[in-house]
C-alpha positions as CSV (number, residue, x, y, z in Angstrom):
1,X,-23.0,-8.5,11.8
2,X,-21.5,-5.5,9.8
3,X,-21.3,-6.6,5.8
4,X,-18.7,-5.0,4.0
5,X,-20.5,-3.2,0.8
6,X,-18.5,-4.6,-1.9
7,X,-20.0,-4.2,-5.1
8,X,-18.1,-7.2,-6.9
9,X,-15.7,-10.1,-6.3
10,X,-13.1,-8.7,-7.0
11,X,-13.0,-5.5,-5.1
12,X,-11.7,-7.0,-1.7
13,X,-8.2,-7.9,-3.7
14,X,-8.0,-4.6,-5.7
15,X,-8.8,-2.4,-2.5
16,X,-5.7,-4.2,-0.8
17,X,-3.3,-4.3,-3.6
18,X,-4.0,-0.6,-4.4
19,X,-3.3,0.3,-0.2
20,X,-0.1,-1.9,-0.8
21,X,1.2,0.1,-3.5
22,X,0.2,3.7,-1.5
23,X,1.8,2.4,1.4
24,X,4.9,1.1,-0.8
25,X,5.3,4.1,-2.8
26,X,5.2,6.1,0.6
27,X,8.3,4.1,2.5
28,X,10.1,4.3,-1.0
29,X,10.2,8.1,-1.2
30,X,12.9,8.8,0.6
31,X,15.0,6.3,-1.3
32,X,13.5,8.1,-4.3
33,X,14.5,11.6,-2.7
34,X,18.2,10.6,-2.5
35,X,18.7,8.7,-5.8
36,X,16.6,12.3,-7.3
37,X,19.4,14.4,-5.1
38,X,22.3,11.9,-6.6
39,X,21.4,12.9,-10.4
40,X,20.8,16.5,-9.7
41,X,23.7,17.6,-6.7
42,X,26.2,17.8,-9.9
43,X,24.9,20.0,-11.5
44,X,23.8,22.3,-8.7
45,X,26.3,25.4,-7.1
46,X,27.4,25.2,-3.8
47,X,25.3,27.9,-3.2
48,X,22.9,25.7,-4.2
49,X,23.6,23.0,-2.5
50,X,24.0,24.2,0.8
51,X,20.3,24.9,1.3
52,X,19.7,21.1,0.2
53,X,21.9,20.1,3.1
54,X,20.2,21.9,5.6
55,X,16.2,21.8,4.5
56,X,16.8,17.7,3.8
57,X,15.8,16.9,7.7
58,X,13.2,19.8,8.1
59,X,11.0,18.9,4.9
60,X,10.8,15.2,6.1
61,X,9.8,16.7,9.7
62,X,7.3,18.7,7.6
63,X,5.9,16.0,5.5
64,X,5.2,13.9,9.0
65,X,3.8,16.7,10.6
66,X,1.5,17.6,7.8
67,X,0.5,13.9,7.5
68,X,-0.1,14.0,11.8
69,X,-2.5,17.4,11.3
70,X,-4.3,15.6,8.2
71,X,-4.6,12.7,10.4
72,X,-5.9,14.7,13.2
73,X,-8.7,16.5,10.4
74,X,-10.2,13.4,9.4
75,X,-12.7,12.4,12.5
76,X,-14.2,16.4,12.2
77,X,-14.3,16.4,8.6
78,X,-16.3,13.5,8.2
79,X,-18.7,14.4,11.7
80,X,-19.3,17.7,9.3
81,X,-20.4,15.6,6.3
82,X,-22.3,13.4,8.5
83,X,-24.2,16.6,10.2
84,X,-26.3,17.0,7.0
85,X,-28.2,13.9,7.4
86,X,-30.1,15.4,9.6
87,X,-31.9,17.0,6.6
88,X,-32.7,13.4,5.0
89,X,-34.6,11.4,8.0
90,X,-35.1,7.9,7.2
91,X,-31.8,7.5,4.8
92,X,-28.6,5.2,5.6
93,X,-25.1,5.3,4.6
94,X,-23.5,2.3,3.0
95,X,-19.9,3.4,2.5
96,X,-17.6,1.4,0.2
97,X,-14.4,0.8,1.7
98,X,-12.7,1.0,-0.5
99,X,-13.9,4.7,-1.8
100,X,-13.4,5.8,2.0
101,X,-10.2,4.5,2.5
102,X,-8.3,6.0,-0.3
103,X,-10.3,9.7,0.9
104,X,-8.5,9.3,4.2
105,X,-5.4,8.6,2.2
106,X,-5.5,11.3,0.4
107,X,-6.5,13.5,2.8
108,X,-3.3,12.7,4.8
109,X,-0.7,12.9,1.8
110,X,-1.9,16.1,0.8
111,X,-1.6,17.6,4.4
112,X,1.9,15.9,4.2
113,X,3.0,18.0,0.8
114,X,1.2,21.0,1.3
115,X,3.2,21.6,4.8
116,X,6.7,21.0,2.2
117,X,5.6,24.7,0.7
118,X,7.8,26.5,3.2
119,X,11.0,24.5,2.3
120,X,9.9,25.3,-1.5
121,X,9.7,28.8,-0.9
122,X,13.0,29.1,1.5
123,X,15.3,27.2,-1.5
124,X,13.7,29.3,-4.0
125,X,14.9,32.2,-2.1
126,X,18.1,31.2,-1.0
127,X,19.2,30.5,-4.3
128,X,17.9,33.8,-5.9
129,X,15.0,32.5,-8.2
130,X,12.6,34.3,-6.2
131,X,13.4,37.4,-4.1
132,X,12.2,38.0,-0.6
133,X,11.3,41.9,-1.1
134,X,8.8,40.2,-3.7
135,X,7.7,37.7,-1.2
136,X,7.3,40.6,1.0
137,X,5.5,42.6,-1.6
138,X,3.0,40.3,-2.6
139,X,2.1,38.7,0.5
140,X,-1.6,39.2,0.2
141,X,-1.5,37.4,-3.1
142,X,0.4,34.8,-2.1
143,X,-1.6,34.1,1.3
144,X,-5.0,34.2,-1.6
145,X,-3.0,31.8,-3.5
146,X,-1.9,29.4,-0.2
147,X,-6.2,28.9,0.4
148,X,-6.7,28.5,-3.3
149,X,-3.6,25.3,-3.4
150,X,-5.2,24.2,0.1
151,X,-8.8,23.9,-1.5
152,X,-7.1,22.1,-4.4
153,X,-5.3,19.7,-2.4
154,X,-8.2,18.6,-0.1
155,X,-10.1,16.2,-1.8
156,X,-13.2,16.3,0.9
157,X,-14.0,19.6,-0.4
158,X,-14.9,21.1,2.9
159,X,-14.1,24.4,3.9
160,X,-13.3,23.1,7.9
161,X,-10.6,20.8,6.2
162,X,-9.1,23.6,3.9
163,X,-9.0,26.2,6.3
164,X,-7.0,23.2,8.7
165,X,-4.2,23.3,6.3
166,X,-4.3,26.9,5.0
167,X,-4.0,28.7,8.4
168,X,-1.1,26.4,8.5
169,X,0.8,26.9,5.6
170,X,0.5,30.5,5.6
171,X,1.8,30.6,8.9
172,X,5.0,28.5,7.6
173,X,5.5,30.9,4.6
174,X,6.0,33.8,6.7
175,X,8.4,32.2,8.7
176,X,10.3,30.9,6.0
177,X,10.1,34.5,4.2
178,X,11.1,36.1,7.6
179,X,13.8,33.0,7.8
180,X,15.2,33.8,3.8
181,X,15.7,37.3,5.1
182,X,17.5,37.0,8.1
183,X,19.8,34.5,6.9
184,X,20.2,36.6,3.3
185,X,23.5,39.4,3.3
186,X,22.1,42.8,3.5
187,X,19.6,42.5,6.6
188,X,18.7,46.3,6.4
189,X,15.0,47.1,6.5
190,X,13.9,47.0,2.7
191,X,10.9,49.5,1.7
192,X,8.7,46.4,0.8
193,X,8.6,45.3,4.4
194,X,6.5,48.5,5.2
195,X,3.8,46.9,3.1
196,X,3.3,44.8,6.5
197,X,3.0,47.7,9.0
């Protein structure tokens, strides 16, 4: 019979009221999304607010699609971890579940918001706060910076893990740069792009 390591009496109650309130706070953000899109739509342009309209429905697409992949990353990450027993013979693993439940949480939600840079970068764009010439420019700085967030947001720490959501995400940001400037007014070939070739 498997025993649960607990390390006190009240553990078992904390470890579900904490998962009740991750799981809450998840099926709430949407509602928290709208009443945040109530207070701001005001005082946004409608410039500004058709980019809202349109990247509403994609960055929820995006959010479960990064939680699917950080999903998916969880079974190798840990069969990497586990691989380095091998250099301890004789030692055994008792895991609290608590500690391993809220890694695989975490592990999913920050899959989930990373994938949501895209649509960050494409409003940015669309509403002129960042220009796509400089997105252009400074690609290899921002694809530095995409591996540097990725390694932040992982909280396993593993390099298989990061590089699961980094190849990603810079994939995403060159669509949505390429996406920015196709849609933008003025589609001739600007001098930054030959920073690419």
């Amino acid at each position: 019979k498997f025993e649960q390591p607990f390390k006190d009496v009240t553990q078992p109650f904390m470890l579900q009221l904490k998962l009740a309130f991750y799981i809450g706070l998840t099926i709430a953000l949407p509602h928290m999304a709208l009443e945040i899109w109530g207070f701001v739509k005001p005082g946004l342009k409608p410039n500004e607010i058709r980019p809202v309209r349109v990247l509403g429905p994609i960055s929820v697409v995006l959010f479960l699609v990064g939680c699917w992949i950080g999903w998916m990353m969880i079974p190798p990450s840990f069969k990497w971890f586990a691989s380095f027993f091998a250099s301890f013979p004789g030692t055994a693993l008792y895991q609290e579940p608590g500690a391993m439940v809220f890694l695989i949480v975490k592990i999913v939600l920050a899959f989930g918001i990373g994938f949501e840079l895209p649509v960050v970068t494409y409003f940015l764009a669309k509403i002129g706060v960042i220009a796509p010439e400089t997105l252009f420019r400074y690609w290899r700085q921002a694809t530095v910076a995409i591996f540097f967030l990725a390694a932040c947001l992982t909280p396993s720490g593993d390099p298989f893990t990061m590089t699961a959501m980094a190849l990603p995400l810079a994939a995403l940001f060159f669509v949505s740069v390429f996406a920015v400037r196709l849609t933008s007014k003025g589609k001739g070939r600007d001098p930054a792009l030959d920073s690419l070739d």
